[in-house]
C-alpha positions as a Markdown table, in Angstrom:
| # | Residue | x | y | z |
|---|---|---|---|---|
| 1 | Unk | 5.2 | 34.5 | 40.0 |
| 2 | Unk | 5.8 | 31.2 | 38.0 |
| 3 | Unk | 7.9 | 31.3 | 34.9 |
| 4 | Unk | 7.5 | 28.5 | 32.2 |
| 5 | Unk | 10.6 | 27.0 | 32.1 |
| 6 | Unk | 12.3 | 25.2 | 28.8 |
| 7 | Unk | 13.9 | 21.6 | 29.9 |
| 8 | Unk | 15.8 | 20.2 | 27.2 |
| 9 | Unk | 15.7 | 16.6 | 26.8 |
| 10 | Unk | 18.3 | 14.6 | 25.9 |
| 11 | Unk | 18.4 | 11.0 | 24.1 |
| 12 | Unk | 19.1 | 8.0 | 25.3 |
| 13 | Unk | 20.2 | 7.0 | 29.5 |
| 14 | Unk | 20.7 | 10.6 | 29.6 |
| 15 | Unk | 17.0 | 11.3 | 29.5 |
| 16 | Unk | 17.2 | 9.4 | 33.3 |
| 17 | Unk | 19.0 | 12.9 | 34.7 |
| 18 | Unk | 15.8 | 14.6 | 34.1 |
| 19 | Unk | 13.4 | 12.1 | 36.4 |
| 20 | Unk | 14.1 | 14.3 | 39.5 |
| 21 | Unk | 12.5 | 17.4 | 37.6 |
| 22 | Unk | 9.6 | 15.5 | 35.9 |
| 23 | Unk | 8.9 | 14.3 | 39.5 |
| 24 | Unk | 8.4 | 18.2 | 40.3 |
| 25 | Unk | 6.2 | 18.3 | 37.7 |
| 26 | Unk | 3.5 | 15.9 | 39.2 |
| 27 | Unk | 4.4 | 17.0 | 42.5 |
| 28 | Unk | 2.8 | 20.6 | 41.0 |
| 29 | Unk | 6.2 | 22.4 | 42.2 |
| 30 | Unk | 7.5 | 23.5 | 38.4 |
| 31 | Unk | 6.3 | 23.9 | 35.3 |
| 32 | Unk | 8.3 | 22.8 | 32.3 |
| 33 | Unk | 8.2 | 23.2 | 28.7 |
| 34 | Unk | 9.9 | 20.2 | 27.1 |
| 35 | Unk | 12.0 | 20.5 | 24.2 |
| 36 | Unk | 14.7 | 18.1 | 22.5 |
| 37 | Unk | 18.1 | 18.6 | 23.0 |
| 38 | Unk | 19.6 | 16.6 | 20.6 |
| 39 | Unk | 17.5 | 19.1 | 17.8 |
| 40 | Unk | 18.4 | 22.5 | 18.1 |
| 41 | Unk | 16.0 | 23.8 | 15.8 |
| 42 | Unk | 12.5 | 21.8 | 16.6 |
| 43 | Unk | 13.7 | 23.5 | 20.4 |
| 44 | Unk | 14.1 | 27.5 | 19.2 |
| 45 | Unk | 11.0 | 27.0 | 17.4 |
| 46 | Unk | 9.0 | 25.7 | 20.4 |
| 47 | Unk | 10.4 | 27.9 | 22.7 |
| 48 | Unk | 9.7 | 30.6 | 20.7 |
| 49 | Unk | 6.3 | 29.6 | 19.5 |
| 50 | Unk | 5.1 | 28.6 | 22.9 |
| 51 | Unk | 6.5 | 31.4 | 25.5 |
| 52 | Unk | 9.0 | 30.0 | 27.7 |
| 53 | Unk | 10.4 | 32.1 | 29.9 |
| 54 | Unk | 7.4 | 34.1 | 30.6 |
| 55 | Unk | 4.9 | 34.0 | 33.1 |
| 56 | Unk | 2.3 | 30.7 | 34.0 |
| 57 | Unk | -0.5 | 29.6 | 36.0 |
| 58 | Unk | 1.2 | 28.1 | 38.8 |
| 59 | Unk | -1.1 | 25.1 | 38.4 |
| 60 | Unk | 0.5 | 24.1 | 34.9 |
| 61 | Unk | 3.0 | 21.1 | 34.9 |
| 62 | Unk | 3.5 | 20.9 | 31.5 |
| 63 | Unk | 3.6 | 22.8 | 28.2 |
| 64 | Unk | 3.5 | 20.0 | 26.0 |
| 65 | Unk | 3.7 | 20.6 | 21.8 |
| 66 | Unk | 1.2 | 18.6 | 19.3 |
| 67 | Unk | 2.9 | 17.0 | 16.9 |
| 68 | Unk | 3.6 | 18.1 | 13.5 |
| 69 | Unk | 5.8 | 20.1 | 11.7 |
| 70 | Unk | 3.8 | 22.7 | 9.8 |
| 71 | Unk | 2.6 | 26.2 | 11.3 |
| 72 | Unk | 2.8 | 27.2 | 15.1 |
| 73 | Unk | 3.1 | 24.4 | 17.1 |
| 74 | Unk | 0.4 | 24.4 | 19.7 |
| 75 | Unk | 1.1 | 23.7 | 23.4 |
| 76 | Unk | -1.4 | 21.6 | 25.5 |
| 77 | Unk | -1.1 | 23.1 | 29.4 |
| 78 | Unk | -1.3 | 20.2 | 31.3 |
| 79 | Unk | -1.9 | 19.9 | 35.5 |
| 80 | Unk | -0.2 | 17.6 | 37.7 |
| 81 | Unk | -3.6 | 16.3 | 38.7 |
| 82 | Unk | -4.5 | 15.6 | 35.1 |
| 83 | Unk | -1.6 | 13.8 | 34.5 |
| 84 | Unk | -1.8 | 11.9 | 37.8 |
| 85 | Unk | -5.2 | 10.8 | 36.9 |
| 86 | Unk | -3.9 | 9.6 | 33.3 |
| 87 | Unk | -1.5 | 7.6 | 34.9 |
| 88 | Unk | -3.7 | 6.1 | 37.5 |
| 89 | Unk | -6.1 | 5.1 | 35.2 |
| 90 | Unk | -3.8 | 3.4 | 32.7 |
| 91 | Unk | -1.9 | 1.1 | 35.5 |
| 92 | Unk | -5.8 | 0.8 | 36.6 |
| 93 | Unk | -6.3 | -0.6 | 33.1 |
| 94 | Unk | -3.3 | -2.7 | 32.4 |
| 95 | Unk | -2.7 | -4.4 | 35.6 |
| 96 | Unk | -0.9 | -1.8 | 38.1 |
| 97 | Unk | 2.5 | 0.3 | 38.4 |
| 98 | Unk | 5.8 | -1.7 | 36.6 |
| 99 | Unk | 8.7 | -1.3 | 34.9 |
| 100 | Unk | 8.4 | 0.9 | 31.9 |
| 101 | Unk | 10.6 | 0.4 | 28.6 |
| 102 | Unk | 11.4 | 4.0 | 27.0 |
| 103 | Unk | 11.5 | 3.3 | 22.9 |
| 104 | Unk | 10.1 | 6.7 | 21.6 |
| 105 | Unk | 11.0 | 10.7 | 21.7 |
| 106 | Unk | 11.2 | 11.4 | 25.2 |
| 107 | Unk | 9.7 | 15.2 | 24.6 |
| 108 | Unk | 6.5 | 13.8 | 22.7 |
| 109 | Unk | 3.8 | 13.1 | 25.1 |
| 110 | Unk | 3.7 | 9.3 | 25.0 |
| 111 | Unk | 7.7 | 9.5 | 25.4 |
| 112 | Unk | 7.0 | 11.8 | 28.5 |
| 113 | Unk | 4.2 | 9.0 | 30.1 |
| 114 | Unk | 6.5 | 6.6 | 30.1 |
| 115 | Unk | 9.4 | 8.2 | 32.3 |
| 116 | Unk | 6.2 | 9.7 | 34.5 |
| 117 | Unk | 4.8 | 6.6 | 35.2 |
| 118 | Unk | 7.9 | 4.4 | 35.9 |
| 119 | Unk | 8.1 | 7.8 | 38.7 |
| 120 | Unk | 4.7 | 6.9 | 40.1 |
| 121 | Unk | 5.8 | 3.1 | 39.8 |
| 122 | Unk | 8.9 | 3.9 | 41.9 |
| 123 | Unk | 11.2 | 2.2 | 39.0 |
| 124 | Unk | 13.8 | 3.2 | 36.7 |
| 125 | Unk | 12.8 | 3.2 | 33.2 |
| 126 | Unk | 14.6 | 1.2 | 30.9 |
| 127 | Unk | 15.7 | 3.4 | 28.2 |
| 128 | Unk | 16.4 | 2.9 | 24.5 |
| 129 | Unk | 17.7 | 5.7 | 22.1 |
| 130 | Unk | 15.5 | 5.7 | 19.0 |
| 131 | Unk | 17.3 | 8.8 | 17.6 |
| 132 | Unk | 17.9 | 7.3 | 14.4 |
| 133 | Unk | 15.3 | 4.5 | 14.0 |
| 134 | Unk | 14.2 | 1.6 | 15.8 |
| 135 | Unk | 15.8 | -1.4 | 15.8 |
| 136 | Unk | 14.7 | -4.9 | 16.4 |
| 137 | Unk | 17.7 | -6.2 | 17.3 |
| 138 | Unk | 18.8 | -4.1 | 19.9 |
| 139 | Unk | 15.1 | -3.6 | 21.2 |
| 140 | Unk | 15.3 | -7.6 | 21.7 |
| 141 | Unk | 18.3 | -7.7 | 23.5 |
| 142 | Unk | 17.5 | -4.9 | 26.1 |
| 143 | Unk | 14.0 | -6.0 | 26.5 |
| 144 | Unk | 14.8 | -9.4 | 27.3 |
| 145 | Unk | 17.5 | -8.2 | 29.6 |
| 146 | Unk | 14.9 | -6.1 | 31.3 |
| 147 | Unk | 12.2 | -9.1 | 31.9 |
| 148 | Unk | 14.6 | -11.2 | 33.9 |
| 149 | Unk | 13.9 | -8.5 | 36.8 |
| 150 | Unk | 10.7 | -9.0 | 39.0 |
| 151 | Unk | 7.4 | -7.7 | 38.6 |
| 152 | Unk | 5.0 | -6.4 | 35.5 |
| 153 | Unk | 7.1 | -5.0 | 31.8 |
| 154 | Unk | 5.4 | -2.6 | 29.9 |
| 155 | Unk | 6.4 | -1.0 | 26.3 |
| 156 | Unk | 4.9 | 2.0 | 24.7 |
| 157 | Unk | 5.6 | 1.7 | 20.9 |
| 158 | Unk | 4.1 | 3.4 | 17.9 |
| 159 | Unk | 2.6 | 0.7 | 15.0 |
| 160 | Unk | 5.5 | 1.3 | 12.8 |
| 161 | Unk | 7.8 | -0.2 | 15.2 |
| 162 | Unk | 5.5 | -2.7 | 15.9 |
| 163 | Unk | 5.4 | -3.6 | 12.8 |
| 164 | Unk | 9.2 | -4.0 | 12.1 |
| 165 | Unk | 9.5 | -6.1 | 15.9 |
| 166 | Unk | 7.3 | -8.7 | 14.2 |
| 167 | Unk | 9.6 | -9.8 | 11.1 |
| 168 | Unk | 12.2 | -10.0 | 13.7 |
| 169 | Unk | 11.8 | -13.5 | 16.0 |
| 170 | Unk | 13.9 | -12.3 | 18.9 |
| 171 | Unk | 11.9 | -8.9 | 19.1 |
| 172 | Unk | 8.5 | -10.9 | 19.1 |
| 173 | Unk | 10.0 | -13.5 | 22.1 |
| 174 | Unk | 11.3 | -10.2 | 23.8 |
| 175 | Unk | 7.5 | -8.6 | 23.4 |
| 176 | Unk | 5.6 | -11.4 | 24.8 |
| 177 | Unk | 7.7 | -11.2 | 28.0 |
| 178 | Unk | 6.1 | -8.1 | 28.7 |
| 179 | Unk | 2.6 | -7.5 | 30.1 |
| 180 | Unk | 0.9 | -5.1 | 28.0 |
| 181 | Unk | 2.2 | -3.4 | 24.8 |
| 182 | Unk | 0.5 | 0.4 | 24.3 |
| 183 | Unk | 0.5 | 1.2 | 20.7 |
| 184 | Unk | -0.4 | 4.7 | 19.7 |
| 185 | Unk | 0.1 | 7.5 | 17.5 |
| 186 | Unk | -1.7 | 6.0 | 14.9 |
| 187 | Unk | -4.6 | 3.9 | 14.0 |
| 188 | Unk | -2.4 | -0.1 | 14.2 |
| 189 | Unk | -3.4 | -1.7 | 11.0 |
| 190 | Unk | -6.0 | -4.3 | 11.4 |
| 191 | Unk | -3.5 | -7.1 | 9.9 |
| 192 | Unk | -1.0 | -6.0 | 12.4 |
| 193 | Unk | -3.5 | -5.8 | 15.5 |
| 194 | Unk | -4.5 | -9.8 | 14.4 |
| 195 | Unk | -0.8 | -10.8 | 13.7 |
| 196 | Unk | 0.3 | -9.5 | 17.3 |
| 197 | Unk | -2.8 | -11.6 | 18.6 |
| 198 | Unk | -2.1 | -14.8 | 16.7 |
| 199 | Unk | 1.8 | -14.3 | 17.9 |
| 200 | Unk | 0.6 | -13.9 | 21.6 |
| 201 | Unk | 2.0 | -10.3 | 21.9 |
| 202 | Unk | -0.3 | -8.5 | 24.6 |
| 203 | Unk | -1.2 | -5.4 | 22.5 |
| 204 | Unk | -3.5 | -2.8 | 24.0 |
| 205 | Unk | -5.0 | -0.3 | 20.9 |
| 206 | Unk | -4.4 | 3.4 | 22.8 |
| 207 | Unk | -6.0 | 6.9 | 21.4 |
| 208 | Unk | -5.4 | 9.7 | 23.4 |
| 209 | Unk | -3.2 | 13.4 | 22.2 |
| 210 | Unk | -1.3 | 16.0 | 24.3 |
| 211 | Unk | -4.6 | 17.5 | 24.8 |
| 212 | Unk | -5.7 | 14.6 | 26.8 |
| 213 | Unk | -2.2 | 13.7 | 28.5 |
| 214 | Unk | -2.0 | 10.7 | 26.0 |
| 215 | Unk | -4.2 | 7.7 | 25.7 |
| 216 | Unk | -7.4 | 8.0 | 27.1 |
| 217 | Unk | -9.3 | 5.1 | 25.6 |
| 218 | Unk | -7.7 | 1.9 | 25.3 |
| 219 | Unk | -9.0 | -0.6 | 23.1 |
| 220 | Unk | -12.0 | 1.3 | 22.3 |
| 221 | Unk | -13.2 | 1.7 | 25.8 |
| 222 | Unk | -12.6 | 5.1 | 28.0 |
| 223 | Unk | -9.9 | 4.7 | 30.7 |
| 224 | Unk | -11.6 | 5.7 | 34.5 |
| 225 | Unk | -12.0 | 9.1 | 34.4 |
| 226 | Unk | -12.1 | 9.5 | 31.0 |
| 227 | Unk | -15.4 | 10.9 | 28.9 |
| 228 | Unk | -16.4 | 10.1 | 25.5 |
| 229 | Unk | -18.9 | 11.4 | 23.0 |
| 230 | Unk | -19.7 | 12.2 | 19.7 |
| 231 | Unk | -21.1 | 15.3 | 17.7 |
| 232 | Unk | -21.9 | 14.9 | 14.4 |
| 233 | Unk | -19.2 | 12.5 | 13.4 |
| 234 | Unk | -16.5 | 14.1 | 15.5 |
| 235 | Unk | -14.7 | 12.6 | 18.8 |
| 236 | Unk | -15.2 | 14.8 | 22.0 |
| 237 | Unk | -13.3 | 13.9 | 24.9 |
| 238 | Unk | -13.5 | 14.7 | 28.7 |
| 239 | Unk | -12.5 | 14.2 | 31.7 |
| 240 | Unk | -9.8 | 14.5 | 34.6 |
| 241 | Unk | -7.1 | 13.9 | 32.4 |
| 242 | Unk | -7.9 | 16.8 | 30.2 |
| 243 | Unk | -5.7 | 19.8 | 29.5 |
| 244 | Unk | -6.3 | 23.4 | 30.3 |
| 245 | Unk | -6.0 | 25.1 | 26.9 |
| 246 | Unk | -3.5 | 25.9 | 24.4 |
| 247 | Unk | -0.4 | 27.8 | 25.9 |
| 248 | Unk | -0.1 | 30.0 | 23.1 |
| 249 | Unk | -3.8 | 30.4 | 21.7 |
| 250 | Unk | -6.0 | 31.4 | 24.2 |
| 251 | Unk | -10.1 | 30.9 | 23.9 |
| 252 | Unk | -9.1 | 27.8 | 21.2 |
| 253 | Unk | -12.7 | 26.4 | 19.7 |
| 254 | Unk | -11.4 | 22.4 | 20.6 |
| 255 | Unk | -11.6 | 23.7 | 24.4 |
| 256 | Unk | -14.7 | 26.0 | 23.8 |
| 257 | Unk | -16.7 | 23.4 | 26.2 |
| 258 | Unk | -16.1 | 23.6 | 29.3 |
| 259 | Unk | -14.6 | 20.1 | 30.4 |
| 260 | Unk | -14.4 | 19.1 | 27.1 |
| 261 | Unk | -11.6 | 18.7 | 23.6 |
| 262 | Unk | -13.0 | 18.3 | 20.2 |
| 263 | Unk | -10.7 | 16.1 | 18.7 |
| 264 | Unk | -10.4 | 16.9 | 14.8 |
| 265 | Unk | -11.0 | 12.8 | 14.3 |
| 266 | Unk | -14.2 | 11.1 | 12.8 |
| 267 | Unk | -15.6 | 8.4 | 15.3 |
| 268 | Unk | -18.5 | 6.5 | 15.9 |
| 269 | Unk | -19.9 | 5.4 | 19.4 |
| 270 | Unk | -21.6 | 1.8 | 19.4 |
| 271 | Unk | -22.0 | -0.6 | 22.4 |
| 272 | Unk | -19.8 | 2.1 | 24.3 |
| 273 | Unk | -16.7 | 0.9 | 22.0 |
| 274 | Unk | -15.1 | 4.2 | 20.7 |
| 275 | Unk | -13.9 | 3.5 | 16.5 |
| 276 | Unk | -12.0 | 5.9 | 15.0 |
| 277 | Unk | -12.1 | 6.7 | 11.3 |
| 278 | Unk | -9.0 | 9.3 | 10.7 |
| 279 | Unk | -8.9 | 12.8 | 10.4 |
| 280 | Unk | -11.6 | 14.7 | 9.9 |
| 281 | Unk | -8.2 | 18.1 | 8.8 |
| 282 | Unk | -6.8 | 15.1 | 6.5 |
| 283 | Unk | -9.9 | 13.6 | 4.4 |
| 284 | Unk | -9.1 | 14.1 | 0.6 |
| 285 | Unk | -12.2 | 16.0 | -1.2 |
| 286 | Unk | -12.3 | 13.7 | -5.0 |
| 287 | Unk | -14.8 | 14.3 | -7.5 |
| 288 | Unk | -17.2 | 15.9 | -4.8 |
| 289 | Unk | -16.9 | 13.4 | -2.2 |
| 290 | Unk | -14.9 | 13.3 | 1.1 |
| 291 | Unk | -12.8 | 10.2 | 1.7 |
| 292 | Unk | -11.6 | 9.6 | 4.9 |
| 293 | Unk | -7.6 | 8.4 | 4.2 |
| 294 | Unk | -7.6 | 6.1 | 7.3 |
| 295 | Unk | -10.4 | 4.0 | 6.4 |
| 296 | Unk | -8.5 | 3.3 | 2.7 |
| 297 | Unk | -5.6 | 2.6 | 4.2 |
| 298 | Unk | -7.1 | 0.0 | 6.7 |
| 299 | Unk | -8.5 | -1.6 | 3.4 |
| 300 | Unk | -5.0 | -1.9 | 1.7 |
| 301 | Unk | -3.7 | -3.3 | 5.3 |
| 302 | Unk | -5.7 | -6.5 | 4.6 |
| 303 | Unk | -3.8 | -7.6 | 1.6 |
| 304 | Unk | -0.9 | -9.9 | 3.0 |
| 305 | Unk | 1.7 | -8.1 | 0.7 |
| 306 | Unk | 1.3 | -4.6 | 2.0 |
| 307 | Unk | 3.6 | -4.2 | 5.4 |
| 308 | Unk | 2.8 | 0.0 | 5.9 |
| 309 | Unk | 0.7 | 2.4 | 4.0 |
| 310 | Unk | -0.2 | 5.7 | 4.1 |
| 311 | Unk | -2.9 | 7.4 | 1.9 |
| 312 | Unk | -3.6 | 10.8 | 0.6 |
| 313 | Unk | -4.6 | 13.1 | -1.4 |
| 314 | Unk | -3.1 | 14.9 | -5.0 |
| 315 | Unk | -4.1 | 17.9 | -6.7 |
| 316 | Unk | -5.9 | 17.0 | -9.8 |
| 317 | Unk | -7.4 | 19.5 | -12.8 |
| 318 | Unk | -10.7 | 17.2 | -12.9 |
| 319 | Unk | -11.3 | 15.6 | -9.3 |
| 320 | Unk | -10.0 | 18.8 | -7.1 |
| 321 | Unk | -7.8 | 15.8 | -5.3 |
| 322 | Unk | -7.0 | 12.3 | -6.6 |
| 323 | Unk | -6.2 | 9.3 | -3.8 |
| 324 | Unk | -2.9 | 7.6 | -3.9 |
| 325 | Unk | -1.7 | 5.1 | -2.0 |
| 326 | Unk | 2.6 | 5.0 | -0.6 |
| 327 | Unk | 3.0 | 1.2 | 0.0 |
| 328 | Unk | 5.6 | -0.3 | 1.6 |
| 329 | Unk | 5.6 | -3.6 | 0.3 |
| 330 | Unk | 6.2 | -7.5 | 2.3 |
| 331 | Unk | 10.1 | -8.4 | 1.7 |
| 332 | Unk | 9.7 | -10.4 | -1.7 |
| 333 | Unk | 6.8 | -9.5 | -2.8 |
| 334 | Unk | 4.6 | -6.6 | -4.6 |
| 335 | Unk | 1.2 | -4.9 | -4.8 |
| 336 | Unk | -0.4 | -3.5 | -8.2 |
| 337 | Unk | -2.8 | -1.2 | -8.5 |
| 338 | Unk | -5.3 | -3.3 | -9.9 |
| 339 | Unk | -4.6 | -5.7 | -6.3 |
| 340 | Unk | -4.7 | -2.4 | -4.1 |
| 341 | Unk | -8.1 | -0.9 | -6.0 |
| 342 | Unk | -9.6 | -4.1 | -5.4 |
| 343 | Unk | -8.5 | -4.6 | -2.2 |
| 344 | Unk | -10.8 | -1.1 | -1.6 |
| 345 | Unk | -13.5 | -1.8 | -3.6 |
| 346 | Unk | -14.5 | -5.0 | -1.8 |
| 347 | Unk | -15.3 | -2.7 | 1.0 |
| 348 | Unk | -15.6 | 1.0 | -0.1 |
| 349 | Unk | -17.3 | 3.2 | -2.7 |
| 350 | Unk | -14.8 | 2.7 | -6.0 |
| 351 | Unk | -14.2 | 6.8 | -5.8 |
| 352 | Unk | -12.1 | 5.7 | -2.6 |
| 353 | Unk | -9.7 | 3.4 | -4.4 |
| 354 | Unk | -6.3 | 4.5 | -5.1 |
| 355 | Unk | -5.8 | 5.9 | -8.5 |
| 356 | Unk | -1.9 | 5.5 | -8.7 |
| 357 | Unk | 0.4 | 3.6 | -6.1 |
| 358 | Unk | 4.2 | 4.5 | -4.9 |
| 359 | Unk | 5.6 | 1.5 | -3.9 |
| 360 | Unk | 8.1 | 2.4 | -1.2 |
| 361 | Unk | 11.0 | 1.4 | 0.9 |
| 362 | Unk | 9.7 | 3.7 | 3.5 |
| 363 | Unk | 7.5 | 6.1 | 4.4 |
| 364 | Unk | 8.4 | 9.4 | 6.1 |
| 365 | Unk | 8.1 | 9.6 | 9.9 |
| 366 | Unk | 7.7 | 12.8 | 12.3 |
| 367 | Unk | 9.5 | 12.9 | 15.5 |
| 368 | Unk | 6.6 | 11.4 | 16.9 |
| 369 | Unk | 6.7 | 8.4 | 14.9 |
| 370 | Unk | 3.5 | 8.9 | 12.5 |
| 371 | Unk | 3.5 | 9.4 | 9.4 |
| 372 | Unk | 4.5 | 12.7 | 7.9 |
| 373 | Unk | 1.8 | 13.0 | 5.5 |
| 374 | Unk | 3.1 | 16.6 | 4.1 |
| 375 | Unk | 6.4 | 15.1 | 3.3 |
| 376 | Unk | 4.9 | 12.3 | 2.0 |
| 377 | Unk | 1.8 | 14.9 | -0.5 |
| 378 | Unk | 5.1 | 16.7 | -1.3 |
| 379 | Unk | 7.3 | 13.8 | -2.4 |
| 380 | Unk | 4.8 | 11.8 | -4.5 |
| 381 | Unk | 3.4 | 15.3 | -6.1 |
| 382 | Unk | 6.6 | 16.3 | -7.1 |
């Protein structure tokens, strides 16, 4: 009989006593639920939620947890095959096995891809402890430390510290030594995807979810393997790298298709590019009409003053929700709301235009490194 086990994950070079167990996991000879150690409470509550302890399939890896921080976590059971094929495809994709640069949560499943694939590479990942933020500075140093070594760099980032390498020279030098630069988690602003471009950083656009073993389409187009479609506005996803279920909600709708995941984003198919909208669970209903807070925030990205934003919705007596817009402003400058309604209206119906602005210093983060859109409905409605 197999037993899930829990295996805490530490932060920082720590994290590099775990490779020998995570190399059991693709070998298909354990099967691990991955919590973080250096948070006691985000690990009762997933080993609670998602049965450690207690009996497995035997052909289970992985138990990893979707992000978020509301309701029961959900746990995506993931084979060593599907995760083999996820990381065969990507160094498919990007130019073959390398050296891999750890810079996010090591339990979260694009943390977890990173130490896997530096297995399958035969390296050692280079690891940077991102416990309490990122920082340019020391990203630089350790990246450009790590390029003077032979053979293909790679960097999984999320936009946000992306975003914050850029206004920092020696992180931008230290990005273009390596040879592809996987940004996930979130839809990468379009003014950041062009300023990464123009600054000859190698930035690959990735989409992928636990339930998928990470990105599965890079740059709009499906990794090998990988299966794309669309039903009635919504992303479905397929393939080898897809999970077996939910760990702790068995018969799930998303895997209700055999061999398939509805995704709850909105997406479009054309030319066989895959474009993502947002979230079809966080579209704000206003006056009657659904607004899609992605697609308003990748308006607002396009004015040069506006570094990060996040959008959503606020209870209102008339409209059922109202749209605001959290703005985390250029150093030195500012954004008013006439700038940030026009900066909508130019390409959306007016009802999507932000009816108030926050001007921020920051917006709140999850573990994961996206935006925590609950804190951040709580905060500005209170």
């Amino acid at each position: 009989m197999t037993i899930l086990r829990t295996l805490p994950i530490p932060a920082g070079k720590s994290v590099l006593g775990l490779l020998p167990h995570l190399e059991k996991a693709l070998n298909g000879q354990a099967s691990w639920l991955p919590v973080p150690e250096y948070d006691e409470r985000e690990a009762r509550r997933l080993t609670a939620a998602l049965g450690a302890d207690e009996p497995i399939d035997p052909a289970i890896s992985l138990v990893v947890a979707t992000s978020g921080t509301t309701g029961t976590p959900k746990g995506a059971m993931v084979t060593a095959s599907a995760l083999r094929a996820s990381i065969d495809a990507s160094h498919d994709r990007i130019g073959g096995p390398g050296r891999w640069v750890l810079a996010l949560p090591p339990h979260h499943i694009a943390g977890l891809q990173v130490l896997l694939r530096a297995i399958i590479s035969g390296t050692t990942p280079v690891v940077i402890d991102v416990r309490n933020g990122f920082d340019p500075a020391g990203f630089a140093t350790t990246v450009q430390r790590a390029a003077r070594e032979p053979g293909p760099l790679y960097v999984s980032l999320v936009p946000g510290q992306l975003i914050k390498a850029i206004g920092y020279p020696a992180a931008v030098a230290a990005l273009r030594e390596c040879s592809a630069v996987l940004i996930g988690g979130a839809a990468l602003p379009p003014n950041v995807s062009a300023q990464a471009h123009e600054l000859s950083i190698p930035v690959i656009r990735t989409y992928g979810m636990s339930e998928t073993c990470g990105g599965c389409v890079y740059d709009g187009v499906p990794l090998e393997g990988a299966r794309v479609r669309i039903d009635n506005g919504r992303v479905v996803l397929g393939g080898k790298m897809l999970a077996a279920g939910y760990r702790n909600l068995p018969g799930h709708p998303a895997f209700g298709e055999a061999g398939w995941f509805r995704t709850d984003d909105a997406g479009s198919l054309s030319g066989g590019i895959l474009t993502v909208h947002g979230r079809l669970d966080e579209a704000i209903s206003t006056g009657g009409l659904t607004i899609v807070p992605q697609v308003v925030e990748s308006a607002l990205a396009k004015l040069p003053s506006v570094r990060e934003c996040a959008v959503v919705g606020l209870r209102d007596p008339r409209l059922g929700e109202r749209v605001v817009a959290a703005i985390v402003a250029v150093p030195g400058t500012t954004v008013s709301l006439a700038e940030a309604r026009r900066a909508v209206t130019d390409q959306l119906d007016s009802t999507a235009a932000p009816r108030q602005i926050f001007i921020m210093s920051d917006l709140p983060l999850l573990s994961s490194g996206k935006v925590d859109r609950a804190a951040l409905r709580n905060m500005l409605q209170n």
